[in-house]
N, CA and C atoms of all chains as a GROMACS GRO file, in nm:
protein
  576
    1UNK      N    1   0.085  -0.121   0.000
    1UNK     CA    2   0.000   0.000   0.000
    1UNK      C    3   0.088   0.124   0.000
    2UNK      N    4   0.065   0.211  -0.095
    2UNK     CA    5   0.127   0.311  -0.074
    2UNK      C    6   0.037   0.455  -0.128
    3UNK      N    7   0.066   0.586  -0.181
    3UNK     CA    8   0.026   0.665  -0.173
    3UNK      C    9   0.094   0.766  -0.269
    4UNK      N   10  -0.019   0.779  -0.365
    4UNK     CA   11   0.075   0.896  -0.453
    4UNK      C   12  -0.051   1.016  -0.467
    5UNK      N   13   0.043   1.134  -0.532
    5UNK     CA   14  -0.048   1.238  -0.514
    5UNK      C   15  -0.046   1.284  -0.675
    6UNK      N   16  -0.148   1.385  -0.704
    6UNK     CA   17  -0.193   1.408  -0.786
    6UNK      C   18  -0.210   1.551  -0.831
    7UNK      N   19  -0.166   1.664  -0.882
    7UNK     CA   20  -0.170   1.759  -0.866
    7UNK      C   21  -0.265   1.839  -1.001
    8UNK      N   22  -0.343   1.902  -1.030
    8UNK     CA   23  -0.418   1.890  -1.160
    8UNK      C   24  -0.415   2.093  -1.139
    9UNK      N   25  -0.339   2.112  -1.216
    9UNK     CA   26  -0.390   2.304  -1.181
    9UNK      C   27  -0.397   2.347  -1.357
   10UNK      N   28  -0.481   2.444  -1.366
   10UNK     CA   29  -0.487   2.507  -1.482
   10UNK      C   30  -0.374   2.528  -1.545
   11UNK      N   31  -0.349   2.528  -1.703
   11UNK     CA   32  -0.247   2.528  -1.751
   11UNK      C   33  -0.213   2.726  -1.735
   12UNK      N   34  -0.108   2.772  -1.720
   12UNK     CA   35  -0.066   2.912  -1.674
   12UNK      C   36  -0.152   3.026  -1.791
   13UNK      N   37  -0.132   3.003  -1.900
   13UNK     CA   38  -0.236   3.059  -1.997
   13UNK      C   39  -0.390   3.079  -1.979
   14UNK      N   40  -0.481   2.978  -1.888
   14UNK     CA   41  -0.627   2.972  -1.920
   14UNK      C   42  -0.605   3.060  -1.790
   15UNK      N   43  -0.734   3.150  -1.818
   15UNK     CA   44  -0.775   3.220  -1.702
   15UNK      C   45  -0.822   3.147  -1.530
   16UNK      N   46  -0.854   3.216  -1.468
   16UNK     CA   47  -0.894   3.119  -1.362
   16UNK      C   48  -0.954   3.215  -1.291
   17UNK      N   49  -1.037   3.225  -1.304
   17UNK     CA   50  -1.186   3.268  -1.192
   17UNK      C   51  -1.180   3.283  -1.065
   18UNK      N   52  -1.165   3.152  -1.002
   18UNK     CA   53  -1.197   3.120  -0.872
   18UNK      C   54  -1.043   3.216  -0.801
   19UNK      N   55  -0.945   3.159  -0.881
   19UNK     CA   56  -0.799   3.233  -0.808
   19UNK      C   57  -0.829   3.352  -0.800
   20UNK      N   58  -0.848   3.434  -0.897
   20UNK     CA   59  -0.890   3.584  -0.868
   20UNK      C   60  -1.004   3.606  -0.774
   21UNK      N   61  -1.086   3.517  -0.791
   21UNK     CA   62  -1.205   3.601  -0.660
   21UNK      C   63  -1.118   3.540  -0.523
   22UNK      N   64  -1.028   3.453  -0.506
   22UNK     CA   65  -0.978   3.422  -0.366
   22UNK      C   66  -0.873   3.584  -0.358
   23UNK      N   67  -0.762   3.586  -0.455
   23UNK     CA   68  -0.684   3.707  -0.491
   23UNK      C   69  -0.747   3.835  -0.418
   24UNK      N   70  -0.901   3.902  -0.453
   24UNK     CA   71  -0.968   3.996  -0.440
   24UNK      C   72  -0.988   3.989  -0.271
   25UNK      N   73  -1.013   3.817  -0.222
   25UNK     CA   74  -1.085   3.859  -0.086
   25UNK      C   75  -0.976   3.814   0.001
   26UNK      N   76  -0.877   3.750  -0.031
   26UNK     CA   77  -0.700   3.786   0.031
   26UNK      C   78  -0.674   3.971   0.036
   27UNK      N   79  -0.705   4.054  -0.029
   27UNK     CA   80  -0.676   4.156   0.007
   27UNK      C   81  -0.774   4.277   0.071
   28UNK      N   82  -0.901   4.175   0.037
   28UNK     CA   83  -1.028   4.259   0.142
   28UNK      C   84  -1.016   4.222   0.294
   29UNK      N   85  -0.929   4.104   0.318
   29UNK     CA   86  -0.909   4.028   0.464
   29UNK      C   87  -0.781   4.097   0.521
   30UNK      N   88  -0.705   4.169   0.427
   30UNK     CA   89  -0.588   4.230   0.480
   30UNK      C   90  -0.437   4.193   0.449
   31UNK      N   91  -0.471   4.053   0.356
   31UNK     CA   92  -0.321   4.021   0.331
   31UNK      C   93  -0.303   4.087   0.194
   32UNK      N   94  -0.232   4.164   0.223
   32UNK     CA   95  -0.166   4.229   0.106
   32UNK      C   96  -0.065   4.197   0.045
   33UNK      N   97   0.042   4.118   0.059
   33UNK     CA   98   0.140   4.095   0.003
   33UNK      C   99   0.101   3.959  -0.055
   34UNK      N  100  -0.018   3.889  -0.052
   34UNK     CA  101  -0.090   3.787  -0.170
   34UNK      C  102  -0.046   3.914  -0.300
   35UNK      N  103  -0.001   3.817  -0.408
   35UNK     CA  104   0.007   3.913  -0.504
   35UNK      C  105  -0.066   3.796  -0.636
   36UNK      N  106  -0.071   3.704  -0.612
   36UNK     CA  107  -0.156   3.583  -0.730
   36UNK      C  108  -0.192   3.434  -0.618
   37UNK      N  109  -0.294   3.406  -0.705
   37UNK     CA  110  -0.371   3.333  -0.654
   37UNK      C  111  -0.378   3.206  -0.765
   38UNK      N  112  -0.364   3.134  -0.769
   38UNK     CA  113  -0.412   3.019  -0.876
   38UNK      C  114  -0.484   2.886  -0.830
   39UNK      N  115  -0.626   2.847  -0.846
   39UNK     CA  116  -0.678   2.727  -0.759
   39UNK      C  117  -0.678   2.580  -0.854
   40UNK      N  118  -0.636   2.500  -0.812
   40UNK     CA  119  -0.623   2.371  -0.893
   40UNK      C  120  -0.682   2.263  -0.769
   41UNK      N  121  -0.657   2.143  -0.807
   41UNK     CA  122  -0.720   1.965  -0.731
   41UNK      C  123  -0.600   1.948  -0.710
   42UNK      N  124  -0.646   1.877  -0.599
   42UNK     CA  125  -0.534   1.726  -0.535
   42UNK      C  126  -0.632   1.628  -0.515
   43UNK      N  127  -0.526   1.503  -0.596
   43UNK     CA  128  -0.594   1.377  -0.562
   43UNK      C  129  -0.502   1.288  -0.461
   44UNK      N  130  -0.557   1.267  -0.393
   44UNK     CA  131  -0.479   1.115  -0.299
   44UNK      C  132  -0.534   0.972  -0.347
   45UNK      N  133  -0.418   0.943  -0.374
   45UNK     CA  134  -0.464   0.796  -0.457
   45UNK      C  135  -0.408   0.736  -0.343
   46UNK      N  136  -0.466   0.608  -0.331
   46UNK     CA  137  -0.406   0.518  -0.225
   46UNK      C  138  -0.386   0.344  -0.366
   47UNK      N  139  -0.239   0.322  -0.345
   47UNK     CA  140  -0.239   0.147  -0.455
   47UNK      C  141  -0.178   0.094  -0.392
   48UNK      N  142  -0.207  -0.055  -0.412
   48UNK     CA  143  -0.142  -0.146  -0.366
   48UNK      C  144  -0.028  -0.150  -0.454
   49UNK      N  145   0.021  -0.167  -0.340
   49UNK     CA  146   0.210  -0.216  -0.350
   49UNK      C  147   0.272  -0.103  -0.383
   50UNK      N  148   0.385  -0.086  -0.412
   50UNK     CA  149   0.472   0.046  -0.326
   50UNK      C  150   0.429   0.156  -0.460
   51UNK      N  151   0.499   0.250  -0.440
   51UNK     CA  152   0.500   0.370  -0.559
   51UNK      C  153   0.620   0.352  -0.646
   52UNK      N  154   0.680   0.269  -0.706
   52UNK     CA  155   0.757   0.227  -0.802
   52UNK      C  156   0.737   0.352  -0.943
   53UNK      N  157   0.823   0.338  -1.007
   53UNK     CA  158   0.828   0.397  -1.124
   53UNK      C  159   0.710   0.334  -1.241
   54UNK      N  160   0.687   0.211  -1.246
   54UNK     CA  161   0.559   0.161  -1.307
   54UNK      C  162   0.415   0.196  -1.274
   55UNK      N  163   0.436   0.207  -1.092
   55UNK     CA  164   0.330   0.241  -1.053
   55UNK      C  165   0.271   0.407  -1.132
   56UNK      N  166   0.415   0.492  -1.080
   56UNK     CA  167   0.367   0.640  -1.123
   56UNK      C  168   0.366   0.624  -1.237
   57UNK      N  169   0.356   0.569  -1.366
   57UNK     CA  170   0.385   0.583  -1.463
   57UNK      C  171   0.224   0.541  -1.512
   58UNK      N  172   0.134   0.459  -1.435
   58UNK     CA  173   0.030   0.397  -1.433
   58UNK      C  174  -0.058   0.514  -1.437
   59UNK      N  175  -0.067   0.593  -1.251
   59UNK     CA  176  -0.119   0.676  -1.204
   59UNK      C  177  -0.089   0.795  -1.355
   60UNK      N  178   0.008   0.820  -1.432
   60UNK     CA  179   0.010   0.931  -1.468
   60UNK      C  180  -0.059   0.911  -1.617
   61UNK      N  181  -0.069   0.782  -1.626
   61UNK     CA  182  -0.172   0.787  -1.721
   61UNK      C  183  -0.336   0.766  -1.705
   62UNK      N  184  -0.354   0.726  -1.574
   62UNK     CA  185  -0.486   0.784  -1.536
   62UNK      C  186  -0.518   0.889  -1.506
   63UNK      N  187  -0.422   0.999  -1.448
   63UNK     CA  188  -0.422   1.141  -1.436
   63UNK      C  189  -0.471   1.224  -1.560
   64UNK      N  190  -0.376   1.184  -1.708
   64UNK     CA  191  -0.434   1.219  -1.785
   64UNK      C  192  -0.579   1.203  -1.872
   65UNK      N  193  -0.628   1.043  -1.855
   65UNK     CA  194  -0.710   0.989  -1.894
   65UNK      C  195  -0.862   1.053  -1.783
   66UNK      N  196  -0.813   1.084  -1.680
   66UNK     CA  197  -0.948   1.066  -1.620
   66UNK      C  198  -0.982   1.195  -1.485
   67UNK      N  199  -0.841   1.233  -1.494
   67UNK     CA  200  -0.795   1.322  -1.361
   67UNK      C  201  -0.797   1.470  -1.422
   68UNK      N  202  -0.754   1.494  -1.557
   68UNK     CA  203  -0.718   1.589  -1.580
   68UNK      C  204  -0.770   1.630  -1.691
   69UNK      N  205  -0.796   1.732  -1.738
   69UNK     CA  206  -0.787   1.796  -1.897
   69UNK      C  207  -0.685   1.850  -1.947
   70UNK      N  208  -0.672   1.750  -2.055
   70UNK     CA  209  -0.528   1.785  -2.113
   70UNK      C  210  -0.537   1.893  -2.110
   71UNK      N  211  -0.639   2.009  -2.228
   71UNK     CA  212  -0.691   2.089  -2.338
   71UNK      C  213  -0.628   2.191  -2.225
   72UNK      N  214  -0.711   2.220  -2.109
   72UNK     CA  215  -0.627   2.322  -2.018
   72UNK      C  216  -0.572   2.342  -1.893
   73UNK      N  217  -0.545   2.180  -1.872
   73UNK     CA  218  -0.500   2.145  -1.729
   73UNK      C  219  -0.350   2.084  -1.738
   74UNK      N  220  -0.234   2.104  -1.620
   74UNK     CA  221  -0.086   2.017  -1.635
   74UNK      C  222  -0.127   1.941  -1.490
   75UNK      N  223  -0.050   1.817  -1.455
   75UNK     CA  224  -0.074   1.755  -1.364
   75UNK      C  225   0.052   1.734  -1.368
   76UNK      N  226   0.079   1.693  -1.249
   76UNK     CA  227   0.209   1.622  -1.144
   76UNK      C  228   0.215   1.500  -1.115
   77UNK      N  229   0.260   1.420  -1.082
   77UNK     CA  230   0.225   1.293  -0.997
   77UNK      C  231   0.333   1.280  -0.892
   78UNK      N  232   0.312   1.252  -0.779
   78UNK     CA  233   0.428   1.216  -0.715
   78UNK      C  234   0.403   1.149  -0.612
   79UNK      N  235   0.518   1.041  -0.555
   79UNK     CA  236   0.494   0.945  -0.462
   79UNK      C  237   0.450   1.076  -0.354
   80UNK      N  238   0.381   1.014  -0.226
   80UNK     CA  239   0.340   1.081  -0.138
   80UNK      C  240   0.455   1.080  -0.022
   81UNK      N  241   0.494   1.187   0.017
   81UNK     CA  242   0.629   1.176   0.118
   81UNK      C  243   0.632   1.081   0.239
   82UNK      N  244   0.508   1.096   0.293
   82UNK     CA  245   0.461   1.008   0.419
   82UNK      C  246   0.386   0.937   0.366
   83UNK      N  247   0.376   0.809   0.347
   83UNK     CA  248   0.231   0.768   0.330
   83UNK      C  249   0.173   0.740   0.443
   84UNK      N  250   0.048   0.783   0.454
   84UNK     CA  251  -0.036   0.800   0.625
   84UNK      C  252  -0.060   0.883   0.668
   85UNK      N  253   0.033   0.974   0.648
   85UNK     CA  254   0.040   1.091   0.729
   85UNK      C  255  -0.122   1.176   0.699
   86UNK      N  256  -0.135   1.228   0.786
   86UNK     CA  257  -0.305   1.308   0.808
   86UNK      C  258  -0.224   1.471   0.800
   87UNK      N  259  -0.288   1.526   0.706
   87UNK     CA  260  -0.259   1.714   0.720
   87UNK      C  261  -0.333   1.749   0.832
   88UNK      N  262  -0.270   1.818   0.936
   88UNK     CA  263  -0.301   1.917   1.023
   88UNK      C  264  -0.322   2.026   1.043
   89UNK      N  265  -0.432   2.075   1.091
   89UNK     CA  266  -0.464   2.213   1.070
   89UNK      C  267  -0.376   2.307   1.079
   90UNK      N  268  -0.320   2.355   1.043
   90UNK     CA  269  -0.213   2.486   1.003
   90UNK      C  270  -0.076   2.441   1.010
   91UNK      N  271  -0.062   2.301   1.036
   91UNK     CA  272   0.073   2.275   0.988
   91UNK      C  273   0.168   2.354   0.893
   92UNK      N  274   0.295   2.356   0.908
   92UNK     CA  275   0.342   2.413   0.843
   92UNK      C  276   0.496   2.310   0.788
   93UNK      N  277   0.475   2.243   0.670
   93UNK     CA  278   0.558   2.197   0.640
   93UNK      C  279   0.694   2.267   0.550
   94UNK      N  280   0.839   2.255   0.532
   94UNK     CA  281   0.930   2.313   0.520
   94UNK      C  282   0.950   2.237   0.364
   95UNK      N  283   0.965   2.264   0.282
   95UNK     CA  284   1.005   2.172   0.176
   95UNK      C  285   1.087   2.180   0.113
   96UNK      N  286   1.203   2.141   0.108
   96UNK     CA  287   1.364   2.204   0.037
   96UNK      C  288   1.362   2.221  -0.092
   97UNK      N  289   0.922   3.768  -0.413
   97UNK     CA  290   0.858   3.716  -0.464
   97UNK      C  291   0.831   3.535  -0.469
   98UNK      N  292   0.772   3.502  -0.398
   98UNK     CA  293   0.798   3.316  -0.366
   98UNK      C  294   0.680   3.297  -0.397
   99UNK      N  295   0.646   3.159  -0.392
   99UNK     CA  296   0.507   3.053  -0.414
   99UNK      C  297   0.499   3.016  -0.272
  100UNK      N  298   0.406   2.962  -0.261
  100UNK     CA  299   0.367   2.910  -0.129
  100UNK      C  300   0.242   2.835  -0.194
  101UNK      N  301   0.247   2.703  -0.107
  101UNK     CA  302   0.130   2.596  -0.168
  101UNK      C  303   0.040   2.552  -0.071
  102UNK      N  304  -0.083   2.548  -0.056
  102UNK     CA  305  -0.177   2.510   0.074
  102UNK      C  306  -0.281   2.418  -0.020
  103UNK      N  307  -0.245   2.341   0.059
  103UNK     CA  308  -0.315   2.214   0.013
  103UNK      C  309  -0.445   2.207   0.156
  104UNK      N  310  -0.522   2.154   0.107
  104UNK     CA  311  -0.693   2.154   0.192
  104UNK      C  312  -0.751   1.987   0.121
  105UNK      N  313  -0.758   1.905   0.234
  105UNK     CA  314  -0.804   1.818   0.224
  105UNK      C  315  -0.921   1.805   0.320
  106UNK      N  316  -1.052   1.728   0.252
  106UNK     CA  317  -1.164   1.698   0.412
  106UNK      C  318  -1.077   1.567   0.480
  107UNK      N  319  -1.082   1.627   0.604
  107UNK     CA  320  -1.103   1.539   0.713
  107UNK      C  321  -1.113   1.393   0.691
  108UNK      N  322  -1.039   1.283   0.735
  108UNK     CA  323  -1.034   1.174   0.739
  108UNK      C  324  -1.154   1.094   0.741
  109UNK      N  325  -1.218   1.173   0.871
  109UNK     CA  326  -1.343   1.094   0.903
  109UNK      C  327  -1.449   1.179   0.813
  110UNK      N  328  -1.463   1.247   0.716
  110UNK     CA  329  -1.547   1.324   0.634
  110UNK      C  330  -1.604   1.215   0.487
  111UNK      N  331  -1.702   1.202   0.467
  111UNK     CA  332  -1.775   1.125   0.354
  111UNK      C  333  -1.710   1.210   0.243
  112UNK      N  334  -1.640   1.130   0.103
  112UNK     CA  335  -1.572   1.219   0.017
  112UNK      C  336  -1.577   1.184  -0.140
  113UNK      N  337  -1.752   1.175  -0.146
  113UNK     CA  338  -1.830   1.116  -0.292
  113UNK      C  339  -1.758   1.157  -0.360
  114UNK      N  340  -1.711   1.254  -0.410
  114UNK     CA  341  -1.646   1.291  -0.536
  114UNK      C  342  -1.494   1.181  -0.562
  115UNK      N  343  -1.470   1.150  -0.421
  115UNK     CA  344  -1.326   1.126  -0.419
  115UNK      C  345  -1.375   0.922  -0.448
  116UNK      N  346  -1.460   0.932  -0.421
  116UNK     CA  347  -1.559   0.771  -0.454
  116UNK      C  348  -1.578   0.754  -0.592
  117UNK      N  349  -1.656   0.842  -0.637
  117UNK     CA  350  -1.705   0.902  -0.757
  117UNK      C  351  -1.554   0.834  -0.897
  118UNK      N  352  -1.444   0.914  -0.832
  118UNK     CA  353  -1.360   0.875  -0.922
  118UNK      C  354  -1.272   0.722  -0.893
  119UNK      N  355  -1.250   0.671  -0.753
  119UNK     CA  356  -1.241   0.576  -0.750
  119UNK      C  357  -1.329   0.458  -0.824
  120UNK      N  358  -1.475   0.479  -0.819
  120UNK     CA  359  -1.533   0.396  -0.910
  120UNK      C  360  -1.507   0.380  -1.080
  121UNK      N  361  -1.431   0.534  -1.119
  121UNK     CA  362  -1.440   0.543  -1.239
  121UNK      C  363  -1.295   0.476  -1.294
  122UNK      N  364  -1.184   0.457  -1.136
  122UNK     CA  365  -1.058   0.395  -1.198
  122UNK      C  366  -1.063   0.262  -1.237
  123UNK      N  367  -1.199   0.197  -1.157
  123UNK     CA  368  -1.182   0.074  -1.154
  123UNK      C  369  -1.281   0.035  -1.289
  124UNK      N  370  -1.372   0.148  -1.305
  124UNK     CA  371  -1.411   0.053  -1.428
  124UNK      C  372  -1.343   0.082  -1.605
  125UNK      N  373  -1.210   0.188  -1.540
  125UNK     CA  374  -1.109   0.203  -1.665
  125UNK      C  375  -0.993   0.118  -1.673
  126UNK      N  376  -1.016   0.058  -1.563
  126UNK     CA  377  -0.884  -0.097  -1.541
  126UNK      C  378  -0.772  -0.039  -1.478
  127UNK      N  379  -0.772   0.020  -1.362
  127UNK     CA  380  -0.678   0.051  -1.285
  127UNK      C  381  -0.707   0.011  -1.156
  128UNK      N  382  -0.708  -0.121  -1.199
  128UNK     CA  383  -0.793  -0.232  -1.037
  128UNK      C  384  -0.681  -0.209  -0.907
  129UNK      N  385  -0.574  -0.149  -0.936
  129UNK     CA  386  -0.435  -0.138  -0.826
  129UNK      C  387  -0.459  -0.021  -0.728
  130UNK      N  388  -0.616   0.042  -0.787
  130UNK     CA  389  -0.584   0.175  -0.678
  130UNK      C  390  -0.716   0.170  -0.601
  131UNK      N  391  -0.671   0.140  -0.486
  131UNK     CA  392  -0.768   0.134  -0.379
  131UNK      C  393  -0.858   0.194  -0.286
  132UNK      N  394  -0.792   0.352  -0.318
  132UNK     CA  395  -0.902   0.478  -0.240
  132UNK      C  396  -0.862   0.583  -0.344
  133UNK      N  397  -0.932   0.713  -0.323
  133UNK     CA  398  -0.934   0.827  -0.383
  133UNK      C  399  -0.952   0.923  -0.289
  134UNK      N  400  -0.907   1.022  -0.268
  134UNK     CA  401  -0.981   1.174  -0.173
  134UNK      C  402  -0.899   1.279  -0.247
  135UNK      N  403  -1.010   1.364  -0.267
  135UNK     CA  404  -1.028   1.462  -0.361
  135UNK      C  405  -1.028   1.566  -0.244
  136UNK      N  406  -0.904   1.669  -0.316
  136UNK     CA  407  -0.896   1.804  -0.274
  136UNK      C  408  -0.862   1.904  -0.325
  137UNK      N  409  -0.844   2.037  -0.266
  137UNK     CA  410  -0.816   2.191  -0.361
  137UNK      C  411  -0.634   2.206  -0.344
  138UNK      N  412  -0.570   2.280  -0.411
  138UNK     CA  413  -0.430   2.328  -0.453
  138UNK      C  414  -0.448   2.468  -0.462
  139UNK      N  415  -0.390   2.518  -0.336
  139UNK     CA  416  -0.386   2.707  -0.414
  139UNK      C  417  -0.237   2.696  -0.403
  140UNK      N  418  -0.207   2.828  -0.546
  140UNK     CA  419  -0.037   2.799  -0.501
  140UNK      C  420  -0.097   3.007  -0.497
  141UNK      N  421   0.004   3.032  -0.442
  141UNK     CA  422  -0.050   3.129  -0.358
  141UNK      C  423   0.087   3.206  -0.407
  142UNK      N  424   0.106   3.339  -0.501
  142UNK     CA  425   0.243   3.446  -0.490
  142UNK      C  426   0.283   3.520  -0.430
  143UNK      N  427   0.348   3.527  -0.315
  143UNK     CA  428   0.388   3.626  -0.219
  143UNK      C  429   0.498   3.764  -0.262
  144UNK      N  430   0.518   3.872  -0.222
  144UNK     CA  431   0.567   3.978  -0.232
  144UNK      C  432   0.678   3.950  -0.081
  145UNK      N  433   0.818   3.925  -0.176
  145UNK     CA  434   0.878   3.872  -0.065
  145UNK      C  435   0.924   3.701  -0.059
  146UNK      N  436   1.002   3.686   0.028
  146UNK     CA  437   1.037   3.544   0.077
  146UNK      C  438   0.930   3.498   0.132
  147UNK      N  439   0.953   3.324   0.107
  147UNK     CA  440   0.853   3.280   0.190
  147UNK      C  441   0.915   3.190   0.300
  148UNK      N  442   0.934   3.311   0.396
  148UNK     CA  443   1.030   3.259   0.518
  148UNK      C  444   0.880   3.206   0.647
  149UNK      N  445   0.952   3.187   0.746
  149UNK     CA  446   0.877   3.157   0.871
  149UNK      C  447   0.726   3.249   0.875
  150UNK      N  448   0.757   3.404   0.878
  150UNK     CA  449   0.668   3.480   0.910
  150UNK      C  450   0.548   3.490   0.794
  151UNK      N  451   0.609   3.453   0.675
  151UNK     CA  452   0.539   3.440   0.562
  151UNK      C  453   0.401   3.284   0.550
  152UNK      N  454   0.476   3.215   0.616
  152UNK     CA  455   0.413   3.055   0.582
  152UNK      C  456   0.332   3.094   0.732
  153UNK      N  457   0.315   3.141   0.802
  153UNK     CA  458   0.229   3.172   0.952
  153UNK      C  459   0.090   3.249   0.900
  154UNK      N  460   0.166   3.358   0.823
  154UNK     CA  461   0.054   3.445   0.772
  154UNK      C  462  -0.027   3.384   0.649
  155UNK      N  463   0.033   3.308   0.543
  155UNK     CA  464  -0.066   3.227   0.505
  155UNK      C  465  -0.134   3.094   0.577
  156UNK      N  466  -0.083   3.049   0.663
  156UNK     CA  467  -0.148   2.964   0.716
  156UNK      C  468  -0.292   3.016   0.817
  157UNK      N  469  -0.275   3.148   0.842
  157UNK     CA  470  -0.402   3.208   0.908
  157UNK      C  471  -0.477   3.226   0.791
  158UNK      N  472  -0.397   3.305   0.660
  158UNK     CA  473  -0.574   3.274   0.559
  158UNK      C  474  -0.585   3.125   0.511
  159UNK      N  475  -0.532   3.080   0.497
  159UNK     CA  476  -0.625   2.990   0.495
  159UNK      C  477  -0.655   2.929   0.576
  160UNK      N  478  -0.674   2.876   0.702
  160UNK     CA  479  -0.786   2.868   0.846
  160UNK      C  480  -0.908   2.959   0.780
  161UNK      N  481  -0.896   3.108   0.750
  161UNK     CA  482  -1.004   3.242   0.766
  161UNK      C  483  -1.068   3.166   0.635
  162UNK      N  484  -0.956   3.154   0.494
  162UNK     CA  485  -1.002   3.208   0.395
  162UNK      C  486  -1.099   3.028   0.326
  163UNK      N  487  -0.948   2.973   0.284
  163UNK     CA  488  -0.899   2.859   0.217
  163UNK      C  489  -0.995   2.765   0.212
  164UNK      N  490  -0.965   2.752   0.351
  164UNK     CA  491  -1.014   2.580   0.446
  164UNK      C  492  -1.154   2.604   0.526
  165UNK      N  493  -1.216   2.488   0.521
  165UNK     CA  494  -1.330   2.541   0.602
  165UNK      C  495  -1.298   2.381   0.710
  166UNK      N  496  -1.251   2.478   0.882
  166UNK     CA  497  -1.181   2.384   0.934
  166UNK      C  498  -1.270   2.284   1.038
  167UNK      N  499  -1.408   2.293   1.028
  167UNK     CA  500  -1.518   2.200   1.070
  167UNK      C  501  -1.466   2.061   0.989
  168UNK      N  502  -1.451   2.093   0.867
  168UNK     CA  503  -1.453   1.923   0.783
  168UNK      C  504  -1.324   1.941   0.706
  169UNK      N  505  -1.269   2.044   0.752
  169UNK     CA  506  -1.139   2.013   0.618
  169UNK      C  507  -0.972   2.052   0.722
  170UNK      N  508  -0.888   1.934   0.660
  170UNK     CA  509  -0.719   2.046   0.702
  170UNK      C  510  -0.677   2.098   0.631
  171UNK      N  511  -0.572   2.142   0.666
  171UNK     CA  512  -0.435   2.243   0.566
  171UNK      C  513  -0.360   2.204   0.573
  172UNK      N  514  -0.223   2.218   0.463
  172UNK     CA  515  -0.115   2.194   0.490
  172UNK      C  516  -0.077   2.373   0.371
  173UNK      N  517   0.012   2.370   0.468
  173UNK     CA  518   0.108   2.542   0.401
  173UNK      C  519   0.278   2.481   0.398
  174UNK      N  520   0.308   2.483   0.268
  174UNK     CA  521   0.420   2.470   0.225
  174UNK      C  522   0.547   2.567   0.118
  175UNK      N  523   0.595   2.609   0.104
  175UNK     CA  524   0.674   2.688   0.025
  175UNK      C  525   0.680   2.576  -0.060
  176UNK      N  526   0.695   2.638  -0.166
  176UNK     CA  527   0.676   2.549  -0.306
  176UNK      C  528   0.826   2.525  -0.294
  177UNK      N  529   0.887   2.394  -0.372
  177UNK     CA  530   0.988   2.339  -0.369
  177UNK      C  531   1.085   2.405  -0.518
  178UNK      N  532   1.019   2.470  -0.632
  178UNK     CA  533   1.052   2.499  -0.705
  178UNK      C  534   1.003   2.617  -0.766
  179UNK      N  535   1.013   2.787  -0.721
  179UNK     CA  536   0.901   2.900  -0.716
  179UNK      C  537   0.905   2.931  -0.890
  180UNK      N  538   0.832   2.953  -0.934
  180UNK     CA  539   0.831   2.945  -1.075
  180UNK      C  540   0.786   2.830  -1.215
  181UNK      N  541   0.809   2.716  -1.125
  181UNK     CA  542   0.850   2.620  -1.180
  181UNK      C  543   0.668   2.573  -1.219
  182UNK      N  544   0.649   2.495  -1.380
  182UNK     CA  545   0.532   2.496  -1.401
  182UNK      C  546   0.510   2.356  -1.427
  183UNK      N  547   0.400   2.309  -1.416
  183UNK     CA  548   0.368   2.156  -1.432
  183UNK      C  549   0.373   2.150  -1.549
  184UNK      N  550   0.401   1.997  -1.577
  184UNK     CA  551   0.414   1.975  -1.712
  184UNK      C  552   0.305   1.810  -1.741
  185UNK      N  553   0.245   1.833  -1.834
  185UNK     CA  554   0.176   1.693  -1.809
  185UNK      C  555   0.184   1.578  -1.818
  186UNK      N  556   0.199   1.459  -1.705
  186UNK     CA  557   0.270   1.368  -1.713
  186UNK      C  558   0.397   1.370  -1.660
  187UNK      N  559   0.429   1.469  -1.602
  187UNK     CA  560   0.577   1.472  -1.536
  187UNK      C  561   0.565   1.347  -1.425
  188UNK      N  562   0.658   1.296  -1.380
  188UNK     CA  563   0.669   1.225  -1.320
  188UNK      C  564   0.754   1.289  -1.181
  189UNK      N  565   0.751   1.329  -1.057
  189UNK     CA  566   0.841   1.438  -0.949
  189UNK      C  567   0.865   1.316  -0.887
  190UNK      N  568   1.018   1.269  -0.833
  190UNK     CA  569   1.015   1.187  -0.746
  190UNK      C  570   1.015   1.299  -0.641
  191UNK      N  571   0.934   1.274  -0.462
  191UNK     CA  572   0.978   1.302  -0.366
  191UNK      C  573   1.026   1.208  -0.288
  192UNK      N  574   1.111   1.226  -0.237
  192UNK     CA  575   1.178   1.114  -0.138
  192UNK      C  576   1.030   1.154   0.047
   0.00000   0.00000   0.00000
C-alpha cells in the first residue's frame, strides 16, 4: 500500500476565476502581500504495493485519462512523502 | 517574490463522494491497483517577498479564515519546492 499524489492546476495561460475572486478577498481580509492566486485539485490515490516507477507511470496515465484535462489542465504525480500521514490544521511543512 | 502551496483536504473521518465518484471510475477504466481516492483543492498562492517563517504563519491564518473550512477540512502550508517552476503533463516528481 502506498500513496501517490496528484496535482491537476490550470495550464498558466487559461484564465482562472476562482484564483482571482480568492486574490480579491486575500486583500479585502488584509493580506496584502498575496500578489496571485491560482486554484487547482489534489488527488490522494491510495495502490497497492509500493509507488515504483511503473506504478507512477500507471497513475500518470490515469491522471491524464481521467484526472485531468489535457486541453487546459498540467498535472504532477508524485509518490506521497509520508504515506499516512493526516494534514493538520495549520501545519506548516518546510520543503527544500 | 515566492510561491507558497496550501493544500486543503476533508477530514479523514469526512464522507468524500467525489473522491468515490472517481475511484469507481478507476476501476471501471482498469486501474484495479488503486484502492481509495480523496479529492482536494491546490492554491499555489504568490507572495511579495520570501517565503520565510513569518510568511508561511501568515498564510497559514488565511487559509484557516479564507482557504479551508476547518469543521470538515485540514491544511497543509508549504513553500513550493521549485518558485516558478510549471507543471508539465505527465511529469513524473520523485519526492523522497
Amino acid at each position: 500500500m502506498a500513496r501517490v499524489i496528484v496535482d491537476v492546476m490550470l495550464k498558466p495561460e487559461i484564465h482562472d476565476p476562482q484564483g482571482e475572486a480568492v486574490l480579491g478577498a486575500c486583500h479585502r481580509l488584509g493580506f496584502g502581500q498575496v500578489s496571485g492566486v491560482r486554484q487547482g485539485k489534489r488527488f490522494e490515490i491510495e495502490i497497492d504495493g509500493p509507488a515504483g516507477e511503473a506504478s507512477l507511470a500507471a497513475i500518470a496515465g490515469l491522471a491524464g485519462e481521467l484526472l485531468a484535462n489535457p486541453v487546459i489542465e498540467d498535472f504532477s504525480v508524485h509518490a506521497a512523502e509520508l504515506p499516512g500521514r493526516r494534514h493538520s490544521p495549520g501545519s506548516l511543512r518546510a520543503c527544500g
